[in-house]
VEXDREN-2710 file (C-alpha; in Angstrom, 1 decimal):
% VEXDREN-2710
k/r/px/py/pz
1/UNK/-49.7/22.5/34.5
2/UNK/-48.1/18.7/34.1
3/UNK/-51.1/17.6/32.1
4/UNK/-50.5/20.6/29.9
5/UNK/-46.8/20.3/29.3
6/UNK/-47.6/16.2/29.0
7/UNK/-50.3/16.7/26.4
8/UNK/-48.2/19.1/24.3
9/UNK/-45.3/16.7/24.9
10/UNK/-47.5/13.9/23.4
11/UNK/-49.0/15.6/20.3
12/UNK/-45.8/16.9/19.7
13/UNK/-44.3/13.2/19.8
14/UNK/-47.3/11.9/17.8
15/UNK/-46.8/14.3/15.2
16/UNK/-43.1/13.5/14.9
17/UNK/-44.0/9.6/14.4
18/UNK/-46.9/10.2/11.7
19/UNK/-43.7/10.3/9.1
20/UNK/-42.0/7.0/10.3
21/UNK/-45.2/5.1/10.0
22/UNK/-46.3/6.5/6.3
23/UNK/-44.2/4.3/5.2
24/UNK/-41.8/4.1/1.6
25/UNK/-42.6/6.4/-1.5
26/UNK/-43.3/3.4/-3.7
27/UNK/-43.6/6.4/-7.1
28/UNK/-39.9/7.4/-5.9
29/UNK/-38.9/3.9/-6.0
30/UNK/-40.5/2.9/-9.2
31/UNK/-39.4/6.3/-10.6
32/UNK/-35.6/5.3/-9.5
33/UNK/-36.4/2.2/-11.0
34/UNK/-37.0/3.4/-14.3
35/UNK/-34.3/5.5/-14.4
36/UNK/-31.9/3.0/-13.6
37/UNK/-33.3/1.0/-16.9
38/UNK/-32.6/4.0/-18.7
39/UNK/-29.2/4.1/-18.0
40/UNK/-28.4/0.3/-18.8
41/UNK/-29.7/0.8/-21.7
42/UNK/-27.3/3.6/-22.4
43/UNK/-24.8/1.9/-20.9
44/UNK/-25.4/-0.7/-23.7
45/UNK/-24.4/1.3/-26.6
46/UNK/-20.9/2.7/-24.4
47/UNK/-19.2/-0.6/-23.1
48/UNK/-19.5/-4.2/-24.1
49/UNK/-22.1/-6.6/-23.7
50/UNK/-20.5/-8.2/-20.5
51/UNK/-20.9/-5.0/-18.8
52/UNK/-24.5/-5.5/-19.9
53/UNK/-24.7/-8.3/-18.3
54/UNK/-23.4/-7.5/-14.8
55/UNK/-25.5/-5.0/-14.6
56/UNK/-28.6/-6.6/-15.5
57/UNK/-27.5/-9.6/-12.9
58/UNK/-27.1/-6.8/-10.2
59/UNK/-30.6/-5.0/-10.8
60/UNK/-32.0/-8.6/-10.6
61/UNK/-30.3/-8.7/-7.4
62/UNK/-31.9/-5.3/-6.0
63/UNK/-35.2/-6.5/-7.8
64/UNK/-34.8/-9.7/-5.5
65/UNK/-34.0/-7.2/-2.5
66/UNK/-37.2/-5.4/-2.8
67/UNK/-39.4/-7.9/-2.7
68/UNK/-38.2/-9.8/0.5
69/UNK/-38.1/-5.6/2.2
70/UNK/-41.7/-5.8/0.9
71/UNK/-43.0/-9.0/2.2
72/UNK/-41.2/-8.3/5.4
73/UNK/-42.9/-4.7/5.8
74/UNK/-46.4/-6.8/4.7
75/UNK/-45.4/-9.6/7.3
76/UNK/-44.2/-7.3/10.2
END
């Protein structure tokens, strides 16, 4: 009866885990990614060009994020 309840217990846990290890939705993020062009781009034509430029400096920031998350989850 233990190995029973200890097998189940195990699939059970494997199958929980199966998610964790799939790893990121790399279409979601480029998807995201895309849309979040979009929108500077129409956030062009509403403010000023400064604004522009913030927000171009911060998706370079996140760009910059994404890569080091992606060589560390290629490293690890």
């Amino acid at each position: 009866m233990k190995k029973i309840i200890a097998t189940i217990t195990g699939v059970i846990a494997l199958g929980v885990s199966l998610s964790a290890a799939a790893g990121p939705d790399w279409a979601l993020i480029e998807q995201a990614r895309q849309q979040n062009a979009r929108l500077v781009q129409v956030q062009a034509t509403q403010f000023g060009q400064a604004d522009v430029q913030k927000q171009k400096e911060m998706n370079r920031t996140m760009e910059d994020m994404m890569k080091e998350c992606t060589q560390m989850m290629k490293s690890g």
